[in-house]
Each structure stands twice: as C-alpha cells, then as structure tokens.
N, C-alpha and C positions, 0 to 999 in steps of 0.2 A: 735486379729484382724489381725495383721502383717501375722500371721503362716497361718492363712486362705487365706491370699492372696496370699502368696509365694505358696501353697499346689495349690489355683488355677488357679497362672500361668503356675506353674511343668505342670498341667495336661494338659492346654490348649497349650502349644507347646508338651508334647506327642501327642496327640491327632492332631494335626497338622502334626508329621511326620508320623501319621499313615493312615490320610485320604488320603493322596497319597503316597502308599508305593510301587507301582506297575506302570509301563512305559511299553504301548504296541507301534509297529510300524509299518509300513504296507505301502503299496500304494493303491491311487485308480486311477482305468481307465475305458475307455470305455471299446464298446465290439472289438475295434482292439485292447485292450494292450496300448495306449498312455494315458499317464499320464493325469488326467482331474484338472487343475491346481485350488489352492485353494477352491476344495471340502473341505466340511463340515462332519466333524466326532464326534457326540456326544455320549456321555451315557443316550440312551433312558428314558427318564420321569424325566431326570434333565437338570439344565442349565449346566453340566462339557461337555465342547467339545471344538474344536481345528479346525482349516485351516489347510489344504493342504499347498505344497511349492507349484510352479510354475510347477514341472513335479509332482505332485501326490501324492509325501512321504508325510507322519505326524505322529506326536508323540501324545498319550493322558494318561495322567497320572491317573489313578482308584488305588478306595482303596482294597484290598487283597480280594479274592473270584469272585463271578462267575456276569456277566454283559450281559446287551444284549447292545452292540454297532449298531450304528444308522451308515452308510456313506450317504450321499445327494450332487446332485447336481442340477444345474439349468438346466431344461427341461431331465432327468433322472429320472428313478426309484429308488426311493430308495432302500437300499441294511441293513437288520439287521443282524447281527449274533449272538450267544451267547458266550461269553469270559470267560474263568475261568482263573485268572491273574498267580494261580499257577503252572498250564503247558502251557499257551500257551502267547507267547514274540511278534511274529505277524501276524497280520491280516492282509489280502488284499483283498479289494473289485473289485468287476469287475460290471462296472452298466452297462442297458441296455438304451437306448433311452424311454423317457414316452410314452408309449401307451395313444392316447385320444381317449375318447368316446365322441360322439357327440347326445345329450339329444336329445328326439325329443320333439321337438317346431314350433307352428305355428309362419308361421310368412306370414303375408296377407302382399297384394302388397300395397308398399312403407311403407310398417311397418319396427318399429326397429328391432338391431338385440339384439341377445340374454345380449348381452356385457353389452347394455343401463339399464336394471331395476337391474343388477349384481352395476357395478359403482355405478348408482345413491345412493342405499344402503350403497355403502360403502363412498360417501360423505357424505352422510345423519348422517354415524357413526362417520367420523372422529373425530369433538368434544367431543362425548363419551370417544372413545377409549381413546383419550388425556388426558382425565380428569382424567380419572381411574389411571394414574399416578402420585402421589402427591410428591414422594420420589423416587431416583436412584440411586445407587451404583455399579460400576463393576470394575473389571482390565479391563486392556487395553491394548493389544499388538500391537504396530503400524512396521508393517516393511515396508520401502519403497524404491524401486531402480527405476532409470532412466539409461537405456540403448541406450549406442547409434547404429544407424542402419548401419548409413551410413555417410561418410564427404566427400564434395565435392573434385574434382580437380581443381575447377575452384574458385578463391575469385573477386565478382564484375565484371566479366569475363575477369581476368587475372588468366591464366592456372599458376598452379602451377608446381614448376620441383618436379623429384622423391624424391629429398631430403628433401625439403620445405616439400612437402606429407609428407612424412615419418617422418619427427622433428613435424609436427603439430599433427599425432595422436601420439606420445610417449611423450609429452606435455601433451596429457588430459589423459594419462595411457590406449589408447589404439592401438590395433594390428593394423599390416599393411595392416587390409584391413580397418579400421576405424570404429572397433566393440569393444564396451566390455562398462565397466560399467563407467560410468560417476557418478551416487552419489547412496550413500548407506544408511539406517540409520535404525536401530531398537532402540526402545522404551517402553519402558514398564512405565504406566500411570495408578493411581486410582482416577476413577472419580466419583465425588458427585455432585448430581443433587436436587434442591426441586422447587417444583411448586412455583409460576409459572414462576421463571426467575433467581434464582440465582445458580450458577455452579461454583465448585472449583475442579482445575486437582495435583493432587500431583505426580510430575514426579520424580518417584524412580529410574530411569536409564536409559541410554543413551549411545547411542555407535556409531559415526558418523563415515565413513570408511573415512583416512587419515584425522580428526581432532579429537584428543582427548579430547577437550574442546565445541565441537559443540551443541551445545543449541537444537537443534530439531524444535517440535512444543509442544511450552509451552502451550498455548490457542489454539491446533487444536480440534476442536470440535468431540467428536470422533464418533459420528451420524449425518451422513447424512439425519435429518429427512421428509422423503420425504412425510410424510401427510403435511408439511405444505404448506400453499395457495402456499407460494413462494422460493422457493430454491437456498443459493447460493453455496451450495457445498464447492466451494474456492473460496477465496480471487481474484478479476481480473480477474473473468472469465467474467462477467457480469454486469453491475452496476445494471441493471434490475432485477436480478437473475433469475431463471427460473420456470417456470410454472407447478406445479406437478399435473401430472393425479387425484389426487384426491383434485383439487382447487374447490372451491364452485362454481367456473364459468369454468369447465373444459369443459364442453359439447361447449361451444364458439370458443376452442381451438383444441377439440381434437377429430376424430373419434375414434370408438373401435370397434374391430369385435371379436365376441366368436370363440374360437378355440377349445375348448373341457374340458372334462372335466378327471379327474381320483380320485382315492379313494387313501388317504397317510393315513390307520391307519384307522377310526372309521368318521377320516373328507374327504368331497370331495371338491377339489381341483378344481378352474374355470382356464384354462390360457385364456386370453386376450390380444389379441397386442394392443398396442397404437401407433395411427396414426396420425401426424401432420395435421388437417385440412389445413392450406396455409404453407408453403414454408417461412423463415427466421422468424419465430416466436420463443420467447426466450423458445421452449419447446421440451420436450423430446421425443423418437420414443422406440420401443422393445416390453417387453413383462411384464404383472402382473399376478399374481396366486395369485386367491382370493378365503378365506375360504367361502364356503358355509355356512350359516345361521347365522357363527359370522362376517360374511362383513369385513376383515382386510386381507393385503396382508401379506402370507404364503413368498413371495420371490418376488424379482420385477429383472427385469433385463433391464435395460435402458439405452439410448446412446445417446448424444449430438455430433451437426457436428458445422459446421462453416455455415450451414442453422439453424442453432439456435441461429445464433449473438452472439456465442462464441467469446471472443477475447482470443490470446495468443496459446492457444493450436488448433489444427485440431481435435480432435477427442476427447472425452471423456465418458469412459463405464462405467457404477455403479451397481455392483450387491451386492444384501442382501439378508439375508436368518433371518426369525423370528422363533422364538419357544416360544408354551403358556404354561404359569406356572400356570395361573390360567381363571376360565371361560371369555371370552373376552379379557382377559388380557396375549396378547404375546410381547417377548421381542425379544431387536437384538441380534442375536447369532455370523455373521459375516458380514462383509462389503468390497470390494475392488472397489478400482478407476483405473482403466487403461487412463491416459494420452496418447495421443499420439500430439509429434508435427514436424514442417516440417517449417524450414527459412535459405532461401539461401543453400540448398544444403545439410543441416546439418538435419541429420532424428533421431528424439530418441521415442523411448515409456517407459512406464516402468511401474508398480503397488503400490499400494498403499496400502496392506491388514492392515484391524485390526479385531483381535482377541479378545473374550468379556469371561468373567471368573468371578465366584462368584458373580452374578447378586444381586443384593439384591431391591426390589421392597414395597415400602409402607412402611418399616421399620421407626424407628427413627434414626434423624441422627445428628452429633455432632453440633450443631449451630456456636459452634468457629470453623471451618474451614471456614466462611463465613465472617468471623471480617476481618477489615482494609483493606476494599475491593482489598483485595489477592486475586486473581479469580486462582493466579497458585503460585506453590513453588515447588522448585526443590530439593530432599536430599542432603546435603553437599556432600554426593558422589558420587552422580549423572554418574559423568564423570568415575568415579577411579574403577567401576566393573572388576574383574577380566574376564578370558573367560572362566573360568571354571564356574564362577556366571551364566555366559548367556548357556552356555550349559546347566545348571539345570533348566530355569527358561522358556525357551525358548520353545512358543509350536509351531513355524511352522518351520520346518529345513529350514537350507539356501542351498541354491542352491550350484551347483560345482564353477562357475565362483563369486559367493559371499564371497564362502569361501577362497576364493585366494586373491579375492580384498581388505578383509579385514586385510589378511598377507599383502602383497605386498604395498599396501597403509598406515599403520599406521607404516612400518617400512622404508618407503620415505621419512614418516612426521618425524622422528626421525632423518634421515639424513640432510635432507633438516633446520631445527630449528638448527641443531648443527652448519650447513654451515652457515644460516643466523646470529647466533650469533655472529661467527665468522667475518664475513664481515661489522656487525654492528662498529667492531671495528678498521674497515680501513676506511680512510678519502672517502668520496664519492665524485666526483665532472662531474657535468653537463654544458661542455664549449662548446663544439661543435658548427658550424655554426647555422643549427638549432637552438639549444636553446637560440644562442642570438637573431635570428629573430623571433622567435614564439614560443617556447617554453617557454622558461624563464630560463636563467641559474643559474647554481645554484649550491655550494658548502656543505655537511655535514662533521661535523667532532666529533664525540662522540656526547654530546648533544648540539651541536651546527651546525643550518643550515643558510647558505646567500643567498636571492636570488636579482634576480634581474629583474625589468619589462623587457618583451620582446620587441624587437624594432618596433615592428608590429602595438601595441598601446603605444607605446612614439609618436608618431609623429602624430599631429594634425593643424586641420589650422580653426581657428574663425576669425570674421571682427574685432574682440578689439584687438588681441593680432597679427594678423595673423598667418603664419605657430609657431608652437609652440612645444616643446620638452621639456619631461619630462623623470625623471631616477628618478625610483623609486625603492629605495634599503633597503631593510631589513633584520632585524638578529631576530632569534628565537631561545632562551633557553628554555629544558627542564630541569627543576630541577627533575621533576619523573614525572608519567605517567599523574599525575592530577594536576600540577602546571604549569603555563609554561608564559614565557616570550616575548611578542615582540614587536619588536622596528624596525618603520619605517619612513625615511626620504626622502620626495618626493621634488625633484629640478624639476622646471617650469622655464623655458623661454620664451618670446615673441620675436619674430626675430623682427615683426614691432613698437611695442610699448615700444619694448625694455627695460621689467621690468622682475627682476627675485626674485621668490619666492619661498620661500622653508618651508614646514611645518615636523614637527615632533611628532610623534604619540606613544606613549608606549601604550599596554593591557599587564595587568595583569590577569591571567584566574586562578583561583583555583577551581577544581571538585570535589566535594565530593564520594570517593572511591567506597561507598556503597549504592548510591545512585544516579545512573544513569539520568542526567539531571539537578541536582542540582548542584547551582554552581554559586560562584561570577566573577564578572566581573569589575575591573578596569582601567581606560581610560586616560590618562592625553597628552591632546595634546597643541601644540604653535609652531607660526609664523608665517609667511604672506601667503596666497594663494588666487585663484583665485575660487568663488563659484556662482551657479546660485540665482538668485532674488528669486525664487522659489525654497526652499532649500532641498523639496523631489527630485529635480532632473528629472522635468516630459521627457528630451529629451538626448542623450547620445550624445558627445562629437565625435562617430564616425557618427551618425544619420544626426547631425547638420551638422559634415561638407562635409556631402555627400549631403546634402540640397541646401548647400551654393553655394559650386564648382558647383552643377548640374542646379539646377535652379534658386539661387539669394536669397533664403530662407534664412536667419538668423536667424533660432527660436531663437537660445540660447542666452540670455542675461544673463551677469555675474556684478562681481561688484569683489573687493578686499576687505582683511581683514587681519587686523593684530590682533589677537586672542590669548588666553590661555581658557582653557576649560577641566574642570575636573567632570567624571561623574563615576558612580557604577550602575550596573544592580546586579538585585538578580533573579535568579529561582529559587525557589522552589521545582523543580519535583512535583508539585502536583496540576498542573492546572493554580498556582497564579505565576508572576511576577511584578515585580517593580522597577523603575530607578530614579534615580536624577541627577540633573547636574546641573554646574553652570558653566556660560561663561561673558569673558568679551572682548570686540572688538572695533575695529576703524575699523567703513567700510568707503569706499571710493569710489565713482563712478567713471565708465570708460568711456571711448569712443570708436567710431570706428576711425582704424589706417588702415584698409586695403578693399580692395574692390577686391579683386580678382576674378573671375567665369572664367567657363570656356565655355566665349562666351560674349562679352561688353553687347549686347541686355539683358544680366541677371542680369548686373548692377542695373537695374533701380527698383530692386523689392527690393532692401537691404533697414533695417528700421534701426536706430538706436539702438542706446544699451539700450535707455531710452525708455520704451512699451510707448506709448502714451497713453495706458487707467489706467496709475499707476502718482501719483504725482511727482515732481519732485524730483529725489533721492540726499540727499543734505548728506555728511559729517557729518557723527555722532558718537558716541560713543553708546555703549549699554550694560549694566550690563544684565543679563538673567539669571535666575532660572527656570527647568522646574522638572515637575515629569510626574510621569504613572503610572499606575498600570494597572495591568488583570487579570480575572478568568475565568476559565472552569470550572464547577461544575462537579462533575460527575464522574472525576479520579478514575481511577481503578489500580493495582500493579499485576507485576510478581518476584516471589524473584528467584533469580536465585541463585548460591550457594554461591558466592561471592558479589553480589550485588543489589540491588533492580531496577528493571524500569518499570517508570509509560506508562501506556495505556491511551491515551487519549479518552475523551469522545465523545458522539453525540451530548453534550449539546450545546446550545450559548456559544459563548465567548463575555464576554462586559469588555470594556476599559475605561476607563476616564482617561483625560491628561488636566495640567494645567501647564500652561506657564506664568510667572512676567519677565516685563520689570521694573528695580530700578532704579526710578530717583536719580541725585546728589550723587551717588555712582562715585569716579572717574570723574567728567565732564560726568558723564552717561544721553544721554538725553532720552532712552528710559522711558516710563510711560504708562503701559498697564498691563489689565490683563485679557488672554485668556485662556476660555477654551474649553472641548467640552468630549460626551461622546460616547460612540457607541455600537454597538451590528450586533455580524455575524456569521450565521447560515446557517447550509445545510439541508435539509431535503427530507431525500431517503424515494420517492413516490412510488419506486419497479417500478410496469409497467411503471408507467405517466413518469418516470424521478427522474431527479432530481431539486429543487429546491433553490439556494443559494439567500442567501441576507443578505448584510449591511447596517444598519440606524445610522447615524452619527446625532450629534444635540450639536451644539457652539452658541460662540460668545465670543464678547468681556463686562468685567463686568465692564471696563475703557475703553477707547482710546485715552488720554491726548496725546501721540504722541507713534506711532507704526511707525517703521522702513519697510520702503517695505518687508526687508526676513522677518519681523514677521508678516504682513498681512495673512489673512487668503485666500490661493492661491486655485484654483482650479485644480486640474489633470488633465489638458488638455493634447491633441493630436490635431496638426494640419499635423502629415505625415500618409502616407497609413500601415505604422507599426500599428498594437493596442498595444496599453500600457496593463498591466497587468488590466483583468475584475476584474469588482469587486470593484475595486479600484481608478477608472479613469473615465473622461469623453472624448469619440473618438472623438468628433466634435471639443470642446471647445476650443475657441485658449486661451493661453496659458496665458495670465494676460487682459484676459477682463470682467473676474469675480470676482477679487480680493479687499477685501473689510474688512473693520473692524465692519460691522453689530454687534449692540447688540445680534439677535438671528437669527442664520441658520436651512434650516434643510436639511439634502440631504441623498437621497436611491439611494440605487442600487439591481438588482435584476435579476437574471436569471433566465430562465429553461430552463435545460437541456434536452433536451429529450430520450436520451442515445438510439434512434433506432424509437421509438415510432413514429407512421403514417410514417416514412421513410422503413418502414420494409414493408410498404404495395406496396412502387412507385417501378417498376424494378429494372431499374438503379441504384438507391439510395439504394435500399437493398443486391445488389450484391458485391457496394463500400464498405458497411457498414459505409456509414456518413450518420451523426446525427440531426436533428434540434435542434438550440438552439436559444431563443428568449429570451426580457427582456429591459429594462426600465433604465435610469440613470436622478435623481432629483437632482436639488438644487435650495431651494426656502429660499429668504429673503424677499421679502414682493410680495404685487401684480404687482408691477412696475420693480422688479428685480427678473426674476429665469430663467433656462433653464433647458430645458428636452430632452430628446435622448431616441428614443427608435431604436430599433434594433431586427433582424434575420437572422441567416446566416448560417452556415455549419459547421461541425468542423468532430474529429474524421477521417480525411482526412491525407492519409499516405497510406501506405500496410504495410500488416500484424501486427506483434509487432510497426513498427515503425510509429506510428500514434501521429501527433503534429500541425498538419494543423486543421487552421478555418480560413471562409471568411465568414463577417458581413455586412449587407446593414444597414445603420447609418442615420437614419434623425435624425436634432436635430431642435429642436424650443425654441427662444430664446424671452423675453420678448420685445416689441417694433419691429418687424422687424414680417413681414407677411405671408413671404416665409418662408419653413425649408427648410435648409442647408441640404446637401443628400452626402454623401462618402462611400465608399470602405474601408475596415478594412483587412490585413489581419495578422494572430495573429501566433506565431511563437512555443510556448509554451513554460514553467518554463526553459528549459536546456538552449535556444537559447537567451532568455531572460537575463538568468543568465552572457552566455558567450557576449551579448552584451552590458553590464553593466544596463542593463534595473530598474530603482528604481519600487518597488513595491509600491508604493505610499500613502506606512500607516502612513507617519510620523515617523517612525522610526529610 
C-alpha cells in the first residue's frame, strides 16, 4: 500500500513538472502599437490563461507541443494564433477595434429597443446560471498598485516652500514631481467555494512592497459577482452597495440601448451599454456583451462615479472577462478594478487585477477546509518567498517602475528596522512646550514609558469644587509584546471647596500571542475621588463647564468616594466576554461652594448638587458585586501565520448584567439587587438603509436601600451636543427618570437611510447627506415612561471627511401634554472620543 502511494505521488509531481514545461511571452496592442493593458491571453478550449501587465507583456505557461492561443480584449477582436512551444518563445498580438453588426429589427414607434428582450433573458437566467454552480475551486493571482498622480503645493491653503515639497514626496518614495508608486502588493490565493455560502482562501504567498510581514487581503473576495441583485465590490464604498444591470428590478433603474452585435467563434456576441435612468443612484454606467441564446455576460465593462453615491474614491472601473467550460456554464477568467481618487490636491489611481488558474467547477471538495469557521489561513510562509519563487509562479509581469519599487522599497524597510532598533534603545523623551499644554508629555526609556495629562484638560471649573486641577501621571511596563503593566495616579484639587483627592489605578493586560483578541484583563483601583451620581458619565467635565461659565447650567452633579475595587474582564476572541468585580466605598454628598458665570443674570439658573427629582443623598457605605457577560454568535477566523483573528459576525449581540448591593458587610448599608439584559443589532437593508437597534429590559429583584450611583439612571442629554445613538436619550434631563422599578423596558432604534429618497432631492444628492430617523423608549408602567422620536441629517462633511449629523428631537414624557422639541448635533466616534464622550453601555 505504502509503495503505491509513494509510486503515485512520483508520478503526480512528474506529471506536474510536465504539464507546464513550456513559457511563451509576447505583447498585446491595438492597431497604433500601444500596449492594451491587462488583456486576456488563453489556451483556446481550456481554462490555462493569464492577464496582460499594465503596458501589454504577458507570460502563459503550456505543456510541450503545438497550441492555438486565444488574445481578447474588451470592445476588440479577438486575435488566435497557433503555437508550437518547441520553436516558438513569443507571440505578439496586434488586435483590431470590434466591428458591430447591427441585426435588423423592427422597432415601431415608442417600442423598445433591441437591448430590452436581450437583458430581460438574461435576468430571467440569472438564478439558473447561479445555481448550475454547486462547487468552486481556482488560483488566484491578486496584483495591486495605487499610483500617485499628483501632490499639491499647497496644504489647507498654506503654500508649501520647495523644500517642504520636496522632503514631503521623498517621504511617500516619490519623485520631485510627486509621481510614482505609493502601495504595491501581489498575492497569490487558493480559493474553495460550495453552494450556497460557505468559502475558504488559502493564502500561499504574499509579497507587500517595503513590508515583508504585510498581510494583504486574507478574505478579499476574489469575484466581484456582478449577477448578484446587489453589489458591494469593497469594503466603504457603499453601505447600500450597488445595483447590478442584471437586478431583478433593473429595468427601474437602468436604460439599455443595443449597440451591435459580432460573431466570437460559433457564439454571437450582443454589446449593450448600460445607462443610468436618474442621476446619483447607487448604480453602474458602461458596457455588457451578452451571449446570444445562452443569455450570460461573455465580459462586462462597468464604471461607478461619485453620481453613484460612491464614497471614498471618484471613480471606479470593473472589467471581466468569462469563458465556458461547459453548456451554460461559464466561468471567471479575469477581473480588474481601477480605483481612482482625488482629496485635497493629492491625485492617485491605480489597478487591482486578479488572475484565475485551474478552475475546477462541480467537482468534490474537501469538507475540512470549512471546520472551525476558518474562512482564510495563511502558509507559515507566506511572507518568507524568495523572488526567484515569484518569478516562477508569476503570471502577469510587473511593470518597470514595479520592479524598482519592489527593490528600493524592501531594502528602506531593512534600513529603516535596523535604525528603529536602534533608537528603541535610546531613552525617548517628549518635554517640549507643546506637549505639556496639549499634547501630553511624555518620557520612554527601554520598556518603560511616563506620561503625563496635558495641561489643556487638567483645568476645569464645577459649582462643588470650583476651578479644579488635576495631574494625571502614569507609568507603563512592557514585560514583552503581550503582557504589560499600568499604573496611574490621578491628583484632584478644588480651589473652592478645598478638598483634595487622589486615586490610584493598576491594569494588568495579558494577550494571548496566538490569538488575536484574546486576553485578560486586571483592574485594582483605591482612594478618594470625585464621580458623577450617574456613574456612565452621561456629560463631560469640559461640556459641563462650558454650560456653566456660559449659561448658569450645572448639569454635572457629583458626589465623593473613598473606594477600593478589584475587577477582571476575560475575552475570549470568540464573540463571548465576561467580567466581575467587587467594590467597597464610603460615598459622601457635596455641595455647591462656587457660583461663578460669566455674566451675574446667569446665576439664577444654578441648581444644586442634590437633582431634586432623586431622594435625598445621605452618607453611606456600599459593599458591590457586579458581573457581565456577552455573545455574538456567529464568529468566524483568519489564521495568519503566527496567529489567529476573529471576524466578527452580523449576528445580535446580547448581554446580561447583574449587580448585588451586600448589606452588613463592613457597615455596608447597601441592599439590592439589579439586573437587566439586552440585545443589539444592525441590519443591512441594501437599498432601504440601514437598520440598528437596542432592547434593554431590568429592574430591580430587591430594593431594601439603593444608593443614588446604583439607581437605575437614564442616558440623558439636556446640551445641543448628542450623546452617543443608540445608547442615550437626547431630550431626557439627566435624573428625572431615575428609579429603582421592579421591571423596565427601553428601545432604541434607527434607520439609517444611507442616500435613499435623498438621492432623489437635488441639493441633498449633490451633498450626499443622508436621512436618518428612529425612536428612543423607556417604559415602567403607564404613569411613568418617555419617548423621543427623532429625524435629521448626518453623512455631513466633504468628501472622506464626513462625521456631521443634525437631529430634530421631540420627546414626550408621561404627565406633561406638550413634547419637549431640540436640536441635536452629533460630532462622531473620533470627536466623541477626544471629548471624553461615555458611550453609555454601562461599561
């Protein structure tokens, strides 16, 4: 048995060097001589063929003896020749322009054109065609470069001098007129496909120009399948994705005119343009060639603008080329994307081709490459191919200026690693003016970093404490990459109240090496500080006292604590998280000590420290136990070659969290015990939008005595900032719904409409802002709940830089007749972040 085996591997790698023993090479052009880039070059009545570079070269590897090669391109004649691999090394084709014939056809007045009963067939087939696919297997050769065009002289319209020019393109590795290659990557990919949804990429190699560790695209989909209803090509181009000529509602969308027709071989060949019925619809423009009698497109050649609610890029071109292996049944031979984009002065385009090899269609396929939903894995050496490897394996040649960037670039990155080594192990230090007022200063020294808050937010001013000043200083060890240490000690003073607090924070972070995401996390904090009654933090400490100062507003109420508190979080990497903690505290109510505005008439609007719709906050002690837990169902895996990381799902995520107040622990007068559970969800509509929403649902299963910070608080907003959607109530002031209810329940919900009916009003479709509308609940019985519904704008920015939304807010509140009516405007995640913004999960 052994000897049989070894006899028929011998044979199957002979046999392997032999079915390509033979490399032809050649170019193709039109009929001036110019290279007609990533043309298609096969071996006539098989799937072995190969792309063009970008000027016309290509390589196609045949096994020994005589061939009829195929060359094609889009809107060309195809070009065959006959090859005999033992005299002849290469081939160059020269193509002509497609001649079309144009059928004769009636066509009576206001009748269709020839285009309509061609399509209709070929949507009528799409599901066929699809179906006939049960199983897929090919290589994959992905090469892709982004070139830059052009880089401005001018940044935000401050003219640059010639030096600054000059250091800024030798900076991105390009020339002094601000050309050449910004990113490079080939790839080489075996992808497994089975009806109806599961796909796994085995990425055998990778070669990213100046990183030798560059990852690629582990899950890039290497078919763009444009039968389907709805297309997203990439990642952000779209949230809608885009509308493909053969949508079952395409005629809604799309005109089509017949253009002609020609004969490729034994089939005749329809071309069709596709024409945007309205103007910023998320759909495509160009050209399809459609087989006669088997209704499937032979090649499509299609184009997206920034009139098709493109975001991110200006331009984007897709052309394919099919070939049939069997009756009905054609596959993808090649693919390429041409990108083009344009922000602030900075011009790049650049291609995306992929090459498809050893198709294999309907076959059986190994069902463990689909275990442990691994959807991608990378060879251990992935990264480590020689270039002698890629010269052999390689079927579109690289360009001149490829082949340089690839030298010059990966031996930057070998300079550039050796310097950074080097300088890792000189002390770093960040003292500068600057960084003490806004930046944050900041010391390294081996593995050890110090920083220090920036004086920018040290300084604040509340009605308890008045002006106030903090210095917040921290030290961070790294034991090695996935261990690390830090420790932070934050000093509080009140100039008027005159108390000073100082708490102390350790994390302990260990990550698990080979397991990207997973990873403990321990917490042990103590000492006194100053925290709001409402302990998600619904208003920030710069919000409040621009509230204060400006108009008399004192949202923020706090209290004191002298506290120790020790907690552990677990992730898992795999969808599930969970945390415990345990705290023990002496809170202590404050007052107001200062009344400062700026303007006395603003006096008169300051509240005290104590909400009037909360009891009164008396001196207590509180022993606290809490937990959490979460799951996403649905996780998926990429193993890279050193370590694994998960992809998360589409699924829901649902939480549940319970909280113990322990009486007579310590003088603990706390006694309660709350919980509550949730569930939140997006769900992409394609056209319609988007949909999110969370459903939260508590109470309390005691309330012997609850402490104000453990009352169950609402996410209110009473300034024209929006708190984090989703998570908040815009209207709601800020403890007038606060309550120890046996049972709650509160929704929230959006739709987004990502373009939809805005794509139809002028103005609005030229902006590309977006309607987004939606609902915020919370009901504990019929005598107590408030509702907020809302619509407003977002998607508001230019070009990439889009973070702006503005909401009209009525809310209605139980007892009261009128709804309350405000302005929201919402800043997004980054702004958010940098204003200490709490995103208001309880976390």
């Amino acid at each position: 048995m052994i000897k049989k085996q070894m006899t028929a591997t011998l044979l199957l790698l002979l046999t392997g060097n032999i079915l390509f023993a033979a490399v032809i090479k050649g170019r193709v052009t039109d009929e001036n001589g110019e290279g007609l880039a990533f043309a298609t070059v096969l071996e006539k009545g098989t799937t072995n063929g190969t792309s063009a570079n970008g000027d016309g070269y290509y390589t196609l590897e045949l096994s020994d003896g005589a061939h009829n090669i195929t060359a094609q391109y889009i809107g060309y004649q195809p070009q065959t020749r006959q090859v005999n691999t033992a005299s002849v090394k290469e081939v160059n084709f020269k193509l002509n322009p497609q001649t079309l014939e144009v059928r004769e056809v009636t066509v009576k007045a206001n009748g269709e054109d020839p285009a309509y009963p061609i399509m209709r067939k070929v949507i009528e087939k799409r599901k066929y065609h699809a179906d006939l696919i049960r199983t897929f297997e090919t290589d994959v050769y992905l090469k892709g470069v982004l070139r830059m065009r052009s880089t401005p002289k001018k940044l935000l319209g401050i003219k640059l001098s010639e030096e600054d020019y000059k250091e800024m393109n030798e900076g991105a590795g390009l020339d002094s007129a601000g050309k050449g290659v910004l990113y490079l990557l080939e790839q080489y990919t075996q992808y497994t496909y089975k009806a109806p949804s599961k796909e796994y990429n085995r990425v055998v190699s990778i070669r990213q120009s100046g990183d030798p560790q560059g990852v690629g695209f582990a899950t890039m989909p290497p078919i763009t399948n444009i039968y389907d209803n709805n297309v997203p090509i990439m990642q952000g181009l779209n949230k809608r994705g885009f509308i493909s000529p053969a949508n079952s509602n395409a005629f809604l969308y799309y005109k089509y005119k017949f253009l002609g027709s020609y004969l490729d071989g034994d089939r005749m060949i329809n071309k069709i343009q596709v024409i945007p019925k309205r103007k910023f619809e998320p759909v495509f423009s160009g050209y399809v060639y459609v087989v006669d009698d088997e209704w499937v497109f032979q090649s499509v050649d299609l184009r997206l603008t920034k009139e098709a609610q493109m975001d991110l890029l200006d331009t984007l071109k897709l052309e394919q080329t099919y070939i049939p292996i069997a009756k009905d049944l054609w596959i993808i031979q090649s693919q390429v994307i041409y990108p083009v984009l344009s922000l602030m002065g900075f011009e790049a385009a650049g291609n995306f081709v992929t090459s498809y090899k050893n198709q294999k269609v309907n076959q059986p396929v190994d069902e463990r490459r689909f275990a442990g939903r691994v959807i991608s894995s990378y060879d251990t050496a992935a990264n480590d191919r020689s270039i002698a490897y890629w010269d052999t394996i390689r079927p579109i040649p690289l360009e001149a200026d490829e082949v340089r960037d690839f030298k010059v670039k990966d031996s930057l990155y070998t300079f550039q690693k050796t310097k950074a080594d080097s300088l890792n192990k000189i002390p770093h230090t960040n003292l500068g003016v600057s960084a003490f007022l806004y930046g944050g200063p900041s010391i390294r020294r081996g593995k050890d970093t110090w920083t220090m808050q920036p004086l920018i937010s040290a300084i604040s001013y509340n009605t308890v404490e008045g002006l106030n000043a903090t210095l917040d200083l921290a030290w961070t060890h790294r034991f090695n990459k996935d261990k690390t240490l830090t420790t932070e000690l934050l000093n509080r003073y009140g100039f008027s109240n005159k108390h000073y607090n100082a708490l102390l924070k350790m994390n302990y972070t260990v990550s698990d090496p080979k397991w990207r995401g997973r990873s403990w996390r321990f917490r042990l904090e103590g000492g006194q500080y100053i925290y709001q009654l409402n302990n998600d933090n619904p208003i920030t400490p710069f919000i409040n006292m621009s509230y204060t100062l400006f108009g008399g507003d004192n949202y923020m109420k706090i209290y004191e604590s002298r506290l120790g508190k020790l907690s552990v979080y677990r992730n898992w990497g795999n969808g599930f998280k969970a945390s415990l903690g345990a705290s023990y505290e002496q809170r202590m109510p404050l007052e107001n000590t200062a009344d400062y505005t700026f303007g006395d008439s603003k006096k008169k609007n300051l509240t005290p420290n104590q909400p009037a719709t909360l009891p009164l906050f008396e001196e207590h002690k509180a022993a606290i136990v809490t937990a959490s837990v979460s799951y996403q169902p649905g996780w998926s895996y990429i193993q890279y070659p050193k370590y694994k990381s998960p992809v998360g799902s589409n699924a829901p995520v649902f939480t549940a969290r319970y909280t113990k107040g322990i009486p007579n622990l310590f003088d603990s007068k706390s006694d309660f015990d709350k919980w509550s559970v949730e569930m939140e969800h997006s769900l992409n509509l394609r056209l319609l939008g988007t949909v999110n929403y969370r459903l939260v649902g508590g109470g309390f299963f005691n309330d012997n005595y609850v402490g104000i910070p453990d009352m169950k608080h609402l996410f209110g907003n009473q300034t024209f900032l929006a708190n984090p959607y989703l998570n908040s109530f815009q209207l709601a002031p800020y403890y007038r719904f606060s309550n120890t209810a046996d049972l709650y329940g509160q929704g929230h919900l959006e739709w987004h409409l990502n373009g939809w009916l805005t794509n139809k009003i002028p103005l609005f479709r030229r902006l590309n802002w977006h309607l987004v509308g939606g609902s915020n609940v919370l009901y504990i019985d019929q005598d107590n709940y408030y509702a907020e519904v809302f619509a407003g704008l977002e998607n508001i920015g230019f070009k990439m830089f889009r973070f702006g939304r503005v909401d009209l807010v009525a809310g209605y509140e139980s007892g009261r007749g009128k709804p309350s009516v405000g302005v929201r405007i919402g800043l997004g995640e980054v702004l958010w972040q940098i204003l200490g913004i709490s995103n208001g999960r309880g976390e």
